[in-house]
C-alpha positions as CSV (number, residue, x, y, z in Angstrom):
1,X,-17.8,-12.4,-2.8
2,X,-19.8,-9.5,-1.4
3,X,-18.2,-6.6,-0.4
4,X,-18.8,-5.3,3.2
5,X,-19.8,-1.7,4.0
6,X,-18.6,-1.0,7.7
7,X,-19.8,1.9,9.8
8,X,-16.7,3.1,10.8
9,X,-13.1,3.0,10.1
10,X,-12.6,0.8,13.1
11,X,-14.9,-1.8,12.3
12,X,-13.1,-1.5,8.7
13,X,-9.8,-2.9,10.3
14,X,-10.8,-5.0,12.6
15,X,-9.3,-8.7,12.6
16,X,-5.6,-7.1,11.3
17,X,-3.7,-9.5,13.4
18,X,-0.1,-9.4,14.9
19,X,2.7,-9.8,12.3
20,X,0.7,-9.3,9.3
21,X,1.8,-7.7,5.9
22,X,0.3,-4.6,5.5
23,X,-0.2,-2.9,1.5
24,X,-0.4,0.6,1.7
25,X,-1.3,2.6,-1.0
26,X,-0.2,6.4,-1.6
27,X,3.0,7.9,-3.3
28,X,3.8,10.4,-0.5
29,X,0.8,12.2,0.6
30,X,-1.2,11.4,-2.3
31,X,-3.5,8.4,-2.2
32,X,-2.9,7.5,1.3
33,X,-5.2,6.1,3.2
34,X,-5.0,8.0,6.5
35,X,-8.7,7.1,8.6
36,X,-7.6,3.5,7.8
37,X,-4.3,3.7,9.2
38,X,-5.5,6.1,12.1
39,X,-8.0,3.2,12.7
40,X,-5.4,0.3,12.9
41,X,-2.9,2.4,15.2
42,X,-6.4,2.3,17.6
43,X,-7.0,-1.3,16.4
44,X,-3.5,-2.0,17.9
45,X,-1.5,-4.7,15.4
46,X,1.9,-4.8,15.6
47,X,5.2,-6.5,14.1
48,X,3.5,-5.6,11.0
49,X,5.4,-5.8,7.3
50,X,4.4,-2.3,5.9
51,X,4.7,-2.8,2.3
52,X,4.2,1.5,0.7
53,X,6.1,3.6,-1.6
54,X,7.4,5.8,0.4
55,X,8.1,5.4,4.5
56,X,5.8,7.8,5.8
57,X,5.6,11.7,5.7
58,X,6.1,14.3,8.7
59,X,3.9,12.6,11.8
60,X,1.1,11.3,10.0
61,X,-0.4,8.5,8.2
62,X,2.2,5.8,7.7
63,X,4.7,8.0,9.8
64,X,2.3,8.1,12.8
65,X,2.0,3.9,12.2
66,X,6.0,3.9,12.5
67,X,5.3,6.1,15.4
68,X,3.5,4.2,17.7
69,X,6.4,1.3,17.4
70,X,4.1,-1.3,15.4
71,X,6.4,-1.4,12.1
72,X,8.6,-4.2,12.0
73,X,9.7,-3.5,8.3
74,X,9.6,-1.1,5.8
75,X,9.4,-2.4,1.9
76,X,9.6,0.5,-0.2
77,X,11.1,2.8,-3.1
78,X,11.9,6.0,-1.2
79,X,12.4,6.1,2.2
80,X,13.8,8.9,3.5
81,X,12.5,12.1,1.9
82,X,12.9,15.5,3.9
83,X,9.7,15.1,6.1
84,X,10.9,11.4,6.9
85,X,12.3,12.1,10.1
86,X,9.8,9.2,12.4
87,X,11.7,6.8,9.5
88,X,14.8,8.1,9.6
89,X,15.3,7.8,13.8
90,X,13.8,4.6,13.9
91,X,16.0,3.4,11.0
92,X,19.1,4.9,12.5
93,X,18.2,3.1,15.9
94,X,17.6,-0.5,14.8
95,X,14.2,-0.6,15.4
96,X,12.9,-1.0,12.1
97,X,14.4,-3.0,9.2
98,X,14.5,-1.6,5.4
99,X,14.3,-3.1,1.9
100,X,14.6,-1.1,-0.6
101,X,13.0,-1.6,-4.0
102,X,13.0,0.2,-7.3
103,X,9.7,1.7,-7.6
104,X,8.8,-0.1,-11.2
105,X,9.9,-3.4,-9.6
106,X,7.7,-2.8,-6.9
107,X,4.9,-2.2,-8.8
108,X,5.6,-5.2,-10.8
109,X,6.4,-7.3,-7.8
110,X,2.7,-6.4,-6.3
111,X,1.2,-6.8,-9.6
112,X,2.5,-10.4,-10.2
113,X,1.2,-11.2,-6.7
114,X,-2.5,-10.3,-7.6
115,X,-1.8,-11.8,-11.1
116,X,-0.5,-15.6,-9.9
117,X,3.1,-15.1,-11.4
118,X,5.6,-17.2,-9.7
119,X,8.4,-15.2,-10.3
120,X,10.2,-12.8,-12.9
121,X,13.4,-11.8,-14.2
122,X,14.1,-7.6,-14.5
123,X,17.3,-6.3,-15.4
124,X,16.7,-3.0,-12.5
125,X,19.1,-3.3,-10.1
126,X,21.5,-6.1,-12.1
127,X,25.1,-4.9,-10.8
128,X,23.9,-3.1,-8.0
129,X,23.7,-3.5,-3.8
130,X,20.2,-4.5,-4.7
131,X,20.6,-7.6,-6.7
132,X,23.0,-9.3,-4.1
133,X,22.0,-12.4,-2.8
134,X,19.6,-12.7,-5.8
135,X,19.6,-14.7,-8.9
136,X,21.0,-13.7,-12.2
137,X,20.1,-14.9,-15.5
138,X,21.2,-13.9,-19.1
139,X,18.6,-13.8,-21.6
140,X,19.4,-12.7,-25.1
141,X,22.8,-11.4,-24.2
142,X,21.7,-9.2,-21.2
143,X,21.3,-9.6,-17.6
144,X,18.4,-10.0,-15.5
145,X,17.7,-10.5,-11.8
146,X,14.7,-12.8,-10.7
147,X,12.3,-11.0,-8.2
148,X,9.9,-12.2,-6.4
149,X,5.9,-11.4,-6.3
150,X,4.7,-9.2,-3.0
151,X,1.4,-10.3,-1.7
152,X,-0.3,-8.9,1.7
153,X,-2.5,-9.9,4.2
154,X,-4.4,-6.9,3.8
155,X,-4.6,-4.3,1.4
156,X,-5.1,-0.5,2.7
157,X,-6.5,2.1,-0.1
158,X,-7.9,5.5,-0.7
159,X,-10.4,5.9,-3.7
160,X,-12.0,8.5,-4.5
161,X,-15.7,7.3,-4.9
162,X,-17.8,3.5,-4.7
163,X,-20.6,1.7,-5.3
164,X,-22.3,-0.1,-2.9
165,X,-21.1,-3.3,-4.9
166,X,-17.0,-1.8,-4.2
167,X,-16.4,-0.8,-7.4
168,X,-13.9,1.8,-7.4
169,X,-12.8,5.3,-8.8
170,X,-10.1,7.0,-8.3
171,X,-8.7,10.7,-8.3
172,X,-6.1,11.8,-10.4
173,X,-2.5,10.7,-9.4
174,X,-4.4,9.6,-6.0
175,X,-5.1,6.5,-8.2
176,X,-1.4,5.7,-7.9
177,X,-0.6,1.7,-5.8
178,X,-4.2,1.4,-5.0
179,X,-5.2,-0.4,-8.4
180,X,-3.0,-3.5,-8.0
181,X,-2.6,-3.4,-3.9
182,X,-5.9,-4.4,-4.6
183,X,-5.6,-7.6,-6.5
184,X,-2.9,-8.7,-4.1
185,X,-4.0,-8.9,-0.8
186,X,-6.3,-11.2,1.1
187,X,-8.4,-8.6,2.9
188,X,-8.7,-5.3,0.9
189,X,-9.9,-2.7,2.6
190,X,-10.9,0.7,0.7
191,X,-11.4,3.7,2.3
192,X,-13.8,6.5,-0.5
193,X,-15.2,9.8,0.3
194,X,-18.4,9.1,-1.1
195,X,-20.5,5.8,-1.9
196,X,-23.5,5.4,-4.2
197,X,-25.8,3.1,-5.5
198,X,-25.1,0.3,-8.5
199,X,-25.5,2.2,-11.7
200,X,-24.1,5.6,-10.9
201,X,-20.4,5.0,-11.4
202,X,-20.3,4.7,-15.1
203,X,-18.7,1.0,-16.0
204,X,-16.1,2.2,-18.3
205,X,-14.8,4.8,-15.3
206,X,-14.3,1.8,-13.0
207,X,-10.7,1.2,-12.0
208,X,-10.8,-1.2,-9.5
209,X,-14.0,-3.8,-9.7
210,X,-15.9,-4.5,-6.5
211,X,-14.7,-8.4,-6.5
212,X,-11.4,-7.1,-5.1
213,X,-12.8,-4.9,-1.9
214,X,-14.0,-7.0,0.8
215,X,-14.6,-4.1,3.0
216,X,-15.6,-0.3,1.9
217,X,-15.7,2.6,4.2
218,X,-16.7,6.0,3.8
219,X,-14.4,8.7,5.4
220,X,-14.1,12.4,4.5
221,X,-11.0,13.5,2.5
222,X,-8.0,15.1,3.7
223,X,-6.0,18.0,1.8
224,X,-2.7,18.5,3.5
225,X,0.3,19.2,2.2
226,X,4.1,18.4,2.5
227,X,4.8,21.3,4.9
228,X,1.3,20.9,6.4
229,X,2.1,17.6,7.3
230,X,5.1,18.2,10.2
């Protein structure tokens, strides 16, 4: 597999099609990949599975996706925070559906998609509004309940810098979903603030190899902050 360099964020998203599920990297404002989701509120997808820690922050990135009405569900950790007003209406108003997941299971769920894992048992959540409807097993004398893996359609992520081959770095807790989004998606695109040639990104700094990122973009980094934000 080769990975792709596109010219511009649009032609990075192009081909998202209606009723995809959508991997979004970021824990709050950190990590997310916001040219890449500007780019596929122009691209113009909708009913999309948004599949993201959080449920979007003040009016942009994921918030702004939620926005423009092409969310058809939220799977996340924490969705209502106190920027997540766009979530919060929509939520309130039946126009987007919820499920909530505990953020290690999540993880774990994603990873277990990009590892091949049918299935695992967890003991998060055993007892709780969140294991109903699921199935329970005991397994040396404690309780577990059997999740299933999360895979996407396509995979948007924030690094910090590439090769021209896709390997990836990231920055600090920026790093955050991006990692195993990336083994679990069918498409992944990455957007990086810089790209370089083979060689320069040191092997052993490599998070993320290039045989995961079909597509690589280069778009300039956003600092904004929680307040900054609404």
């Amino acid at each position: 597999m080769t990975t792709t360099i596109a010219a511009t964020t649009d032609e990075a998203v192009a081909g998202v099609e209606d009723g995809s599920t959508v991997l979004v990297g970021g824990f709050g404002l950190a990590g997310m990949p916001f040219d890449l989701i500007d780019a596929l509120i122009r691209q113009g997808a909708g009913d999309l599975t948004v599949v993201s820690n959080n449920a979007g922050n003040g009016d942009v990135g994921l918030a702004a996706l939620l926005k423009a009405g092409r969310v058809r569900k939220v799977i996340c950790s924490f969705p209502r925070q106190s920027d997540s007003y766009v979530f919060d209406e929509l939520y309130r108003a039946g126009r987007v559906e919820l499920e909530v997941v505990p953020q290690g299971t999540l993880a774990e769920r994603i990873r277990a998609g990009g590892a091949g894992i049918g299935a695992f048992y967890s003991p998060v959540g055993v007892g709780t509004p969140l294991a109903e409807g699921k199935e329970t097993r005991e397994i040396d004398g404690r309780c577990y309940v059997l999740e299933y893996p999360v895979r996407g359609d396509v995979a948007l992520i924030s690094a910090h810098r590439a090769d021209t081959l896709g390997n990836l770095v990231y920055r600090k807790t920026a790093r955050n979903f991006g990692p195993v989004m990336a083994t679990a998606a069918a498409t992944v695109v990455a957007q990086v603030t810089e790209i370089v040639a083979p060689g320069q990104i040191d092997p052993e700094a490599v998070v993320t190899p290039g045989i995961y990122v079909d597509r690589l973009v280069r778009a300039e980094a956003r600092r904004l902050t929680v307040e900054g934000a609404r």
